[in-house]
N, C-alpha and C positions, 0 to 999 in steps of 0.2 A: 651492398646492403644484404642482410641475412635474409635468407627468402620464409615467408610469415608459415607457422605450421597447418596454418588452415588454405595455404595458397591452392586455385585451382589448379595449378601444375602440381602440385604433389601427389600426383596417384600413386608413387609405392607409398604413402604415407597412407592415402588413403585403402588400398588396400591389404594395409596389416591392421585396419580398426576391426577388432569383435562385435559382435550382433549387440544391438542394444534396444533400446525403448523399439515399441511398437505404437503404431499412431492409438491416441488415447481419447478420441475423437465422437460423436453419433454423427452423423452423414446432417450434409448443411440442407436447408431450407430455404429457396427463395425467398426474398420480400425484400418491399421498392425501402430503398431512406428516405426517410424522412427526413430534412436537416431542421432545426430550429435556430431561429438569430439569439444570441447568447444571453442578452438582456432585455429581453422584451421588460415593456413596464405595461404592458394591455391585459387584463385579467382573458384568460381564455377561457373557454369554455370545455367542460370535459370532453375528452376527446378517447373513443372507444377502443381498446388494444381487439387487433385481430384474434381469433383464439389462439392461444399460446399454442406454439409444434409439440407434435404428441413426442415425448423419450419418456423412455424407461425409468425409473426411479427408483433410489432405497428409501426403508425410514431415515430419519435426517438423526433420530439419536440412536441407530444402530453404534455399535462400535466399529467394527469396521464391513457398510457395506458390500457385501456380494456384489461385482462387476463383471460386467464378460466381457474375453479379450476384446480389446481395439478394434474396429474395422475400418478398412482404408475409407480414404477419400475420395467420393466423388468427383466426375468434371463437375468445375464449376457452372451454377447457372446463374448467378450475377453478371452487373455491366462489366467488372475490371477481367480481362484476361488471365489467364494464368499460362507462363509461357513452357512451364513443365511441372510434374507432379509434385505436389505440394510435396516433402519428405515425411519416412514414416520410420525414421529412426532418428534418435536423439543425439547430438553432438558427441561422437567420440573421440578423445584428442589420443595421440600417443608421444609418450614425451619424446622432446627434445627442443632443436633450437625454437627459441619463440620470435617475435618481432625484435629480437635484441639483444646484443652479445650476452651472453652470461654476466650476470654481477658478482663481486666478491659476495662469500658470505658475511652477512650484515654479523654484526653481535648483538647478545640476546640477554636477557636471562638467563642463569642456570634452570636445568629445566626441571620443572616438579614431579615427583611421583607420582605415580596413576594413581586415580580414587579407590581402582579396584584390580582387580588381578588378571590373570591370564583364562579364567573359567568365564568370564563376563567379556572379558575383550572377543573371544573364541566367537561370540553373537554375533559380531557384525565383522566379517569376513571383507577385505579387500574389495572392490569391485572389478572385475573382469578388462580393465583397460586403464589406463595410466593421464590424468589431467594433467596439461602443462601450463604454467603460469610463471612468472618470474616466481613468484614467492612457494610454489608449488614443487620447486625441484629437489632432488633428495639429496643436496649436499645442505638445503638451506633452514636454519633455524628461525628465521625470520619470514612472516609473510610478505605479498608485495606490498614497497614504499611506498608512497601517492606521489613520487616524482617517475618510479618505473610505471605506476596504474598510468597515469597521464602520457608516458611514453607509447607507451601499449596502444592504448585509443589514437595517441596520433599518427602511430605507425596504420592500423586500419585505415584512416582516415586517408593517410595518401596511398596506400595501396588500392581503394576504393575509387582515388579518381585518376590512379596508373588504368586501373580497369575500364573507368568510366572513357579515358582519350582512347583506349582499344579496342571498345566497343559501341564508338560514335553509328554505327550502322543500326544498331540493333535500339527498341523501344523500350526494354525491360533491363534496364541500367541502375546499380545498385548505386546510391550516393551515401555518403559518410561525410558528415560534418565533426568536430571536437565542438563541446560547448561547457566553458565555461560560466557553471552556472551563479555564482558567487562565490566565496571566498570565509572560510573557517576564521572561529578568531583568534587566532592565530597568524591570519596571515597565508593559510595554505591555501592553492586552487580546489574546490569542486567542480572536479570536469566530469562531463556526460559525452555520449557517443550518439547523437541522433542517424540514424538509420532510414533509407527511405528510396522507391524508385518514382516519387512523385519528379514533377518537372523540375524542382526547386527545395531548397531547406530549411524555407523560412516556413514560418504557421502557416501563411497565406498557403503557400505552394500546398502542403501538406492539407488544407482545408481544402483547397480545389481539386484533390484525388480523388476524393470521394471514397479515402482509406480511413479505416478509424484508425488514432494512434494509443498505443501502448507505452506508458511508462514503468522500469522496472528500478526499486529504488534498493542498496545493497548497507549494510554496515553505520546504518542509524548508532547502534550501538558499537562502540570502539571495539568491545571483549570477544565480539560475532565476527571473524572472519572469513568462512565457509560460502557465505551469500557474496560478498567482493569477489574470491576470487573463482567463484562460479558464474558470475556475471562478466568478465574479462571473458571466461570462454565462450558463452552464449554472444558474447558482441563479437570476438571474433568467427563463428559461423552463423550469424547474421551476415556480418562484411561477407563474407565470401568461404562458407559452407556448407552444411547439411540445413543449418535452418535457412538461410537465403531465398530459398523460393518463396516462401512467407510474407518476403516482403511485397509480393504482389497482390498481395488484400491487404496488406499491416503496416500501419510506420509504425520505429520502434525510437523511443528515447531510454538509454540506462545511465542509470547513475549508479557506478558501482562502490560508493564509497561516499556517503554522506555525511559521514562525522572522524575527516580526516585528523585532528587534533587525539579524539579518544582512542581513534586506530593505531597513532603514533605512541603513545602511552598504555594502550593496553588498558585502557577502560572505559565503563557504559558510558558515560558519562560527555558530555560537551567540555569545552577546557574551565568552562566557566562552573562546572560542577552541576546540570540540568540534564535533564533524561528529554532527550530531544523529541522522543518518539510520545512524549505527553505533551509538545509541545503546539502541535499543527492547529489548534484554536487561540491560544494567544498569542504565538508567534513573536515568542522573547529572544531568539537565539536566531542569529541569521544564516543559520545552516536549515532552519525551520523555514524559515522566510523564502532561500532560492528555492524551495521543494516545492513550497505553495509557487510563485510567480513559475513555474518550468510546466506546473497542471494549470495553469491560468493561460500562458503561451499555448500550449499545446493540445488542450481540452482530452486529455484519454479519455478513452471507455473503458478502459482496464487498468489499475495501478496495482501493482504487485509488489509486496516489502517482504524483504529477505533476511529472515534472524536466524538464531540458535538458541536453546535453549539450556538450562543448567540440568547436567547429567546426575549429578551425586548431590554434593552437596546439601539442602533442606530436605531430598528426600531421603539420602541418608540417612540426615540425622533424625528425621520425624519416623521416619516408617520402615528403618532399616531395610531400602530397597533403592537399587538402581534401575532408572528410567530405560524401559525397553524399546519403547519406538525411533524409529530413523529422522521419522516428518511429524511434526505435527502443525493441523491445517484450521482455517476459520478465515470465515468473509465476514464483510460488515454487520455487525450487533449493535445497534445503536436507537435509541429513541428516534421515532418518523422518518427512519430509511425505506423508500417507497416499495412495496409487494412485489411487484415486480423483476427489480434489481434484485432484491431476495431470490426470486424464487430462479433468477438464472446464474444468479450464484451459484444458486443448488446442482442446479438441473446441468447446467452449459460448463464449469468448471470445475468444483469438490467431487462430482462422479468422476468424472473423466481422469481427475490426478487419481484418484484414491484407484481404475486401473491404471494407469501412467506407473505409479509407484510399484504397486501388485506384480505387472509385468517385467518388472526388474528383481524381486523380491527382496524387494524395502516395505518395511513396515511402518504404519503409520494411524493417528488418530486423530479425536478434534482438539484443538491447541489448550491446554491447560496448565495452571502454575498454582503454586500455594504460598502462602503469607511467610515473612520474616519470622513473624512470632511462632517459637515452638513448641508454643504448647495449642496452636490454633490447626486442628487436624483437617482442615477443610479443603477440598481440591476446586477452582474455579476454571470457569474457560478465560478464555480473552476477556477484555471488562466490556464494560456498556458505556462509558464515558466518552461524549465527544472531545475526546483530544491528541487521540491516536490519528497516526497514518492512516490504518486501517478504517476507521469509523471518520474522520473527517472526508477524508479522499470519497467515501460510498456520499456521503453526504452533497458531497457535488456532481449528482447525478454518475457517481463510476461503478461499475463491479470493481473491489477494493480488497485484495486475497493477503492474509499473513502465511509464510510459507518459512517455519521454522524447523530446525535442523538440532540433532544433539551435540553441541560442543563446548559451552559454556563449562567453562573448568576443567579440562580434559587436556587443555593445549594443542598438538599437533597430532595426538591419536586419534586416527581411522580419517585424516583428514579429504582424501580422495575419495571415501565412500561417503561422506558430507558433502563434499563439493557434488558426488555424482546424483545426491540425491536430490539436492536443489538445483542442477543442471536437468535432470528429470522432469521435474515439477513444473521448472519456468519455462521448458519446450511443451509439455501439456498444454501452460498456462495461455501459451502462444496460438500454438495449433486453433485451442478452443477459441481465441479471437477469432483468427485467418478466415476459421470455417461458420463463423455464427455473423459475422461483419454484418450482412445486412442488416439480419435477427436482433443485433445487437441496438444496432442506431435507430430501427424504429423502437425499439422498447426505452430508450433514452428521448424518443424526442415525445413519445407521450409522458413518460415521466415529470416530462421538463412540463409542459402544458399540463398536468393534473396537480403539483405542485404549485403551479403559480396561480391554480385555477380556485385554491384552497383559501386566497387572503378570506378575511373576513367571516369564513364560513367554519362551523364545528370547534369541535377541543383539537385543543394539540397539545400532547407529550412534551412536559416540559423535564421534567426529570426521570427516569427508567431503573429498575435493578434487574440481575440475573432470580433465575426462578433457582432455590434450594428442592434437592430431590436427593438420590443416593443412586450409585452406579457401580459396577463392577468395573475395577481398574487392575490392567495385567502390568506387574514390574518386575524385574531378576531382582534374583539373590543373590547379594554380593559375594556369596563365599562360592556358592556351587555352579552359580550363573543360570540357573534353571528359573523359569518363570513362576512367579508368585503373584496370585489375584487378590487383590484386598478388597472389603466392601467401604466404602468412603463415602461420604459428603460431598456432594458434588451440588456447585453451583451451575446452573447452566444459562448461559447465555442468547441459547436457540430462543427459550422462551420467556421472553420481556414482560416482567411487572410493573405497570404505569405506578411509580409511586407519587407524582404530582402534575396535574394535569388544568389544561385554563383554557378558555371562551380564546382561538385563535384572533389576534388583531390583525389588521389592513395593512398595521406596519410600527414601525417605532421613531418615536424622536429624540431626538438627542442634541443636550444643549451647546451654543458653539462651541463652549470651552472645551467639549467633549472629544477636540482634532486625534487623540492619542487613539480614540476608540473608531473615530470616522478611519484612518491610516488602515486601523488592522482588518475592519470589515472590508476594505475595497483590495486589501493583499488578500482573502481570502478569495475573490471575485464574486466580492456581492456590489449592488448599486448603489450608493447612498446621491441622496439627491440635498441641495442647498435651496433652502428658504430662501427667495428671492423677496417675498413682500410679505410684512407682518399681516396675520390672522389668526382664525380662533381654528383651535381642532376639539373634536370629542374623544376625550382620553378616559384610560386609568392612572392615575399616577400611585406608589406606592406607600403606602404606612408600612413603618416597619412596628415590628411589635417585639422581635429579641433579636440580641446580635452578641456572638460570641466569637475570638482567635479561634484558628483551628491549622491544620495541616491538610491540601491537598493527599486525597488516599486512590491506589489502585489496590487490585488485589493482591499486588505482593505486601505492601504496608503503605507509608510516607514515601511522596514522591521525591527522587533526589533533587536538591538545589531549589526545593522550596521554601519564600520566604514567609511561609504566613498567608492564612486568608483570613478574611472577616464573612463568617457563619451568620446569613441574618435571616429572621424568617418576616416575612409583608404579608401584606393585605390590598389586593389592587382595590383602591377605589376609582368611582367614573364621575367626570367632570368634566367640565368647560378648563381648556387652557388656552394662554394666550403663545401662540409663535413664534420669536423675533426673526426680523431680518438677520439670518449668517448661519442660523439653528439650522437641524440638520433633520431631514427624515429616512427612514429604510424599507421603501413597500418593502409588503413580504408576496406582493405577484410577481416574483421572479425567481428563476429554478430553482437555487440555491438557497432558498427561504428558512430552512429548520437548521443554518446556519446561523442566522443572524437571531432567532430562539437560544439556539446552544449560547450566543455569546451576549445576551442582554439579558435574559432575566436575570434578575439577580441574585434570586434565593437557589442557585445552584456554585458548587464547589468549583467550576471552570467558567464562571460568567466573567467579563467584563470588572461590576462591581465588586466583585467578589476577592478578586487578584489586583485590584484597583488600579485599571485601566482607566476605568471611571471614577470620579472622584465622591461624590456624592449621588444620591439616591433619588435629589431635584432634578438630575442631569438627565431623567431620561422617563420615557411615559411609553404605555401604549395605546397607539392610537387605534380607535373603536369605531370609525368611520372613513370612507375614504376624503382626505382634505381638500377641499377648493379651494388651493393657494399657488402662486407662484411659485417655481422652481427653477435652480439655476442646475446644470450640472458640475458636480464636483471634478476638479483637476484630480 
């Protein structure tokens, strides 16, 4: 067997790796966990966050933050041990053999012209040390296949438990599981590498550590190759290198390749022609589906998705400029993502990359993209719609990071300083769990208890837009490569304009025929409960009063592989309804509640009715009381 390049016997490997990241960290703070039972259906009562731990902070719309170097990590003062110094430098690989002989090179493409020339490439210089990957080698035109990615992980996986029989003495035993998480359609495996020195590698084991876990998701879009195979490296020194000690406060799950069909093809795309990464509220595409059920098994406190973004292209053509930044970064933006998770967003992770990044001299800013249409001049950030990764995932109580990369359109130039940049970031991303773990789970389990504590009480956010403003934006010049700052339109996303907002209800009901809609709330892990005995509820049900076709929009335009929605605007009225036996209700006192909002009202662009998950507009009410009825629990 080829011995793996991250093995712990390789010290001349390891000592011809160059200096790299610095820990990118504020020193941790005690505080006990709190754990909360996943589905309570008890309304709680508010329950008071300790004062948030004092850090340092930027403005949140600077452009790019002032940071000062890293400083190391404290001993831990939590219950979990830590059996040697956490690491305070970033994965460096140096090429050669990987877990597996070399492959032929695959065939390709003839490969395209650069978008631009040797004056703009001259920006972003090589990085100081070489990734290896199957698809990463320099004979190779092809990235890794999802038969070598799968190789990959299972080579970790038994070299993880060669280690685990070697080091039966010792308590701080790394395990590696392969986990196939569903299946492309296509036909292909989505496999994941669960990471963990808990006792075991199922949920349970991993709940009983008393670690929070981390999911890291890579290649949602096919055309983004950079986040896949910078996640191959981050799992092989998880299994057994530089990050590995980590795992002594952290389980990690990655999935380095989510949309194996469009990887194989070379585009955004699912094979069915849907942009998967709009998908995680309806959950049409079962590559969408294993991603929700992998956060429902595993419950993260952190999900991190791994893109690239287009380099030339619309901005060429709109503003005759090529995109400067290395990273571009944003956490959850979405209607009634609770303050909190906000603000450790801010505070526990976008500092700490923005130095993470700094200290490597990659540049970087907040994530932003412009429309199809070219004659529409306006820059936005990420959107506000819950139907992203990023915004669904925050939505289930997680910190929820997009961590994009320049490569879209560019093909395989600068690809190891892409890979090193998102290798960067997701060991930041890491760290910043490792070291906030406690910090972390108590501001989740009141999350989870202020949320659920919300049924019945106040407005809630039923629809959100970006706030328009103008910004200074820095881009090259495509001829001379020197920087050029343009004044733009900028949408931003930081700050949310309630555009429609309603008296929160206790919960919703939904009529039996409604199975299709009951399916997708319970793959999100929300509760729905079964009418067990007919009675009356105090509802709103809906008058509609317009309804027109329309097309699903994010900010770049029409979503791909959309079939059509029905635009309709209502009028909640309040009444007496009657219940049947088999009907269905959804408190909303349980954590996950501005979930089951996003996907029932209906006068919004990703509801249920809207994408006609549900069929009619009879099929579903809000209920304005809490009901004294029977209930059965749903399979």
């Amino acid at each position: 067997m080829t011995m793996h390049p991250f093995s712990r016997r390789c010290a001349a490997a390891r000592s011809a790796r160059l200096s790299a990241l610095r820990a990118a960290l504020l020193p941790a703070h005690g505080a006990a966990c709190v754990l909360l039972a996943a589905w309570m259906l008890t309304a709680c009562g508010s329950t008071p966050l300790p004062p948030w731990p004092a850090t340092p902070t930027a403005p949140r719309n600077a452009e790019q933050p002032a940071a000062s170097r890293p400083q190391a990590l404290p001993a831990p003062t939590g219950p979990v041990a830590v059996s040697r110094p956490l690491p305070d430098h970033a994965p460096l690989v140096v090429q050669g053999a990987g877990p597996m002989a070399a492959p032929a090179v695959l065939p390709s493409a003839p490969l395209a012209p650069p978008p631009y020339g040797d004056a703009v490439a001259a920006r972003f210089p090589e990085p100081p040390m070489a990734y290896s990957t199957p698809g990463l080698r320099p004979e190779r035109r092809a990235f890794t296949t999802n038969a070598e990615l799968g190789q990959w992980l299972r080579a970790l996986a038994d070299s993880a438990a060669q280690g685990a029989a070697t080091d039966m003495a010792t308590t701080a035993t790394t395990r590696a599981r392969v986990l196939i998480i569903g299946n492309s359609q296509r036909g292909e495996p989505i496999a994941g590498l669960l990471l963990t020195r808990a006792a075991g590698t199922d949920p349970a084991s991993l709940e009983r550590s008393g670690r929070p876990t981390v999911v890291l998701i890579g290649q949602q879009h096919g055309d983004e190759p950079a986040g896949s195979e910078a996640l191959l490296v981050v799992s092989s020194e998880l299994a057994q290198g530089l990050l590995e000690p980590l795992l002594d406060r952290i389980n990690v799950v990655v999935v380095p390749r989510a949309n194996p069909d469009g990887a194989q093809a070379g585009t955004r795309v699912t094979a069915n022609g849907l942009d998967m990464n709009r998908d995680h509220l309806l959950l049409d595409t079962p590559e969408a589906r294993a991603l929700a059920q992998v956060v429902n098994d595993y419950r993260p406190i952190l999900v991190l998705d791994a893109h690239e973004f287009t380099v030339a292209g619309r901005y060429l053509q709109k503003f005759n400029a090529i995109q400067r930044y290395d990273a571009l970064l944003q956490y959850t933006t979405t209607a009634n993502y609770p303050e909190f998770l906000t603000k450790a967003s801010e505070e526990w992770y976008h500092q700490p990359l923005l130095a993470a990044l700094e200290a490597q001299d990659l540049t970087s800013h907040w994530y932003y993209t412009t429309s199809t249409d070219m004659q529409d001049q306006r820059i936005s950030m990420g959107g506000t719609q819950p139907d992203t990764s990023r915004n669904v995932n925050g939505l289930k109580n997680a910190v929820s990071l997009l961590i994009e990369t320049r490569g879209v359109g560019i093909g395989r130039m600068h690809i190891q300083r892409r890979v090193h940049t998102q290798v960067t970031a997701i060991a930041s991303a890491l760290r910043s769990t490792a070291e906030r773990a406690a910090d972390l789970e108590q501001v989740r389990s009141f999350v989870a208890r202020e949320v659920s504590a919300q049924a019945c009480r106040g407005q809630v956010v039923v629809e959100a837009a970006a706030t328009p403003t103008r910004r200074e934006l820095d881009f090259l010049d495509p001829d001379t490569g020197a920087d050029r700052r343009l004044s733009v339109e900028w949408n931003s996303s930081l700050a949310l304009r309630p555009v429609k907002a309603r008296f929160r209800p206790c919960g919703y009901w939904l009529a039996a025929s409604a199975t299709a809609a009951v399916e997708r709330l319970k793959q999100l892990g929300l509760q729905v409960m079964r009418i067990a005995e007919p009675g009356a509820m105090l509802a709103e049900t809906y008058l509609e009063t317009a309804r027109e076709s329309g097309d699903r929009q994010d900010v770049r335009g029409s979503i791909a592989g959309n079939a059509g929605i029905l635009r309709v605007q209502v009028t909640p009225m309040r009444r007496a309804i009657d219940a049947p036996a088999g009907s269905f209700y959804v408190p909303l006192n349980q954590p996950r509640a501005p979930l089951a909002v996003a996907a029932l009202e209906p006068d919004t662009q990703n509801s249920y009715f809207a994408n006609r998950v549900i069929a009619d507009l009879a099929d579903i009410a809000r209920v304005m009381a809490i009901p004294a009825l029977v209930f059965d629990e749903t399979e």
